[in-house]
C-alpha positions as CSV (number, residue, x, y, z in Angstrom):
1,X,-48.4,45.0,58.7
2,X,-46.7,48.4,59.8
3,X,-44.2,47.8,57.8
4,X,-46.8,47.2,55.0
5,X,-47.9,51.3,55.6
6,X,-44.7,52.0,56.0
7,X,-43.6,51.6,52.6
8,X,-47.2,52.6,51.1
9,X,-46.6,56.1,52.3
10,X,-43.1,56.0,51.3
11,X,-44.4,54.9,47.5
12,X,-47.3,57.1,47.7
13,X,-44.6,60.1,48.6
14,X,-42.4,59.7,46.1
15,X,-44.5,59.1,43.6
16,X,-47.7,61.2,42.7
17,X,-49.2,59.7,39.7
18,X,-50.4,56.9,41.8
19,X,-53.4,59.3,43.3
20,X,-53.6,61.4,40.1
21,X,-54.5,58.0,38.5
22,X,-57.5,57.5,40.7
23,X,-58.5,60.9,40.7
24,X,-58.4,61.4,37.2
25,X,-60.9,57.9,36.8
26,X,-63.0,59.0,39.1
27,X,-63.3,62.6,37.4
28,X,-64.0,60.8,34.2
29,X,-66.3,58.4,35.9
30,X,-68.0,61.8,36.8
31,X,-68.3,62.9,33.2
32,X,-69.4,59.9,31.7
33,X,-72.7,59.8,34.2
34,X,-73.2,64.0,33.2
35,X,-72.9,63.0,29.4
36,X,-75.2,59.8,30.1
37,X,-77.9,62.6,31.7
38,X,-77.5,64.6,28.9
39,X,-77.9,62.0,25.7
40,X,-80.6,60.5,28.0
41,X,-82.8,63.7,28.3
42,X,-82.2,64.8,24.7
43,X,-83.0,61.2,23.6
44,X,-86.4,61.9,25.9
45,X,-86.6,64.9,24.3
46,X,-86.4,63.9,20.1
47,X,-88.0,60.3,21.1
48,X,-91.5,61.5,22.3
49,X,-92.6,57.7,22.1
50,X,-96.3,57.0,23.9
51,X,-95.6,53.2,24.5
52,X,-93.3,53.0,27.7
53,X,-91.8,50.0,26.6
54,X,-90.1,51.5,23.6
55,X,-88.8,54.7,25.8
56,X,-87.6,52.0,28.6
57,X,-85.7,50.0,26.3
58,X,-84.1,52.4,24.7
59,X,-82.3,53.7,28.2
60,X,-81.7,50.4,29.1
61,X,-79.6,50.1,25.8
62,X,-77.7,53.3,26.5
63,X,-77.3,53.1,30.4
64,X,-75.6,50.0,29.6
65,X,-73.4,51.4,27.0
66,X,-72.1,54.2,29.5
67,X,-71.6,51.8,32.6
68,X,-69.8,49.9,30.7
69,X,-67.5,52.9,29.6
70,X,-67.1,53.7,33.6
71,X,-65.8,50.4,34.2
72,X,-63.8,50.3,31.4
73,X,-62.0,53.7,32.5
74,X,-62.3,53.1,36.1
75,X,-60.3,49.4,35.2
76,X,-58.0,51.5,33.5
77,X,-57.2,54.2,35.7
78,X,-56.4,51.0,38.7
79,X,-54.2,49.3,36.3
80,X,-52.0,52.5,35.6
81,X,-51.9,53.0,39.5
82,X,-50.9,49.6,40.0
83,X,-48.0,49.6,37.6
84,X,-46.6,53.1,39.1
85,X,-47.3,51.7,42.1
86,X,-44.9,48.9,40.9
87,X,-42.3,50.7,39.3
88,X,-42.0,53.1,42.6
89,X,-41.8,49.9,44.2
90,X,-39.0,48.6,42.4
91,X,-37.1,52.1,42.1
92,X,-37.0,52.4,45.9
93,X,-35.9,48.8,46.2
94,X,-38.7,47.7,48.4
């Protein structure tokens, strides 16, 4: 197991883009739930409806559309830390 940490730091040292990855999905993960805030109180805003059901159905549709977009970029982010993870892994010969 310590040799486990070891060698994480040792990748993690060498090679940067392994927290730039997460950092840069979690910034966007940040932007996406701003922009859902936004289109969500402008949609309020234009929709005006009276029947609750309508206005509730309505953010259900796009809340769903814009968690799916943070997973999506979240899963992608991982994935490109993962393979620089790998690659670092097999450039140091560990």
């Amino acid at each position: 197991m310590n040799d486990f940490f070891l060698n994480l730091t040792r990748i993690i040292e060498t090679n940067k883009k392994i927290y730039w990855a997460i950092i840069f999905g979690i910034a966007v993960c940040l932007l996406f739930f701003i922009a859902e805030v936004v289109h969500m109180q402008s949609v309020a805003e234009a929709l005006k409806a009276n029947d609750p059901a309508i206005s509730k159905e309505i953010f259900r549709v796009i809340a769903h559309r814009y968690d799916l977009a943070r997973w999506s970029v979240m899963a992608l982010f991982i994935v490109w830390s993962v393979y620089e993870y790998q690659s670092t892994k097999k450039k140091l010969g560990l």
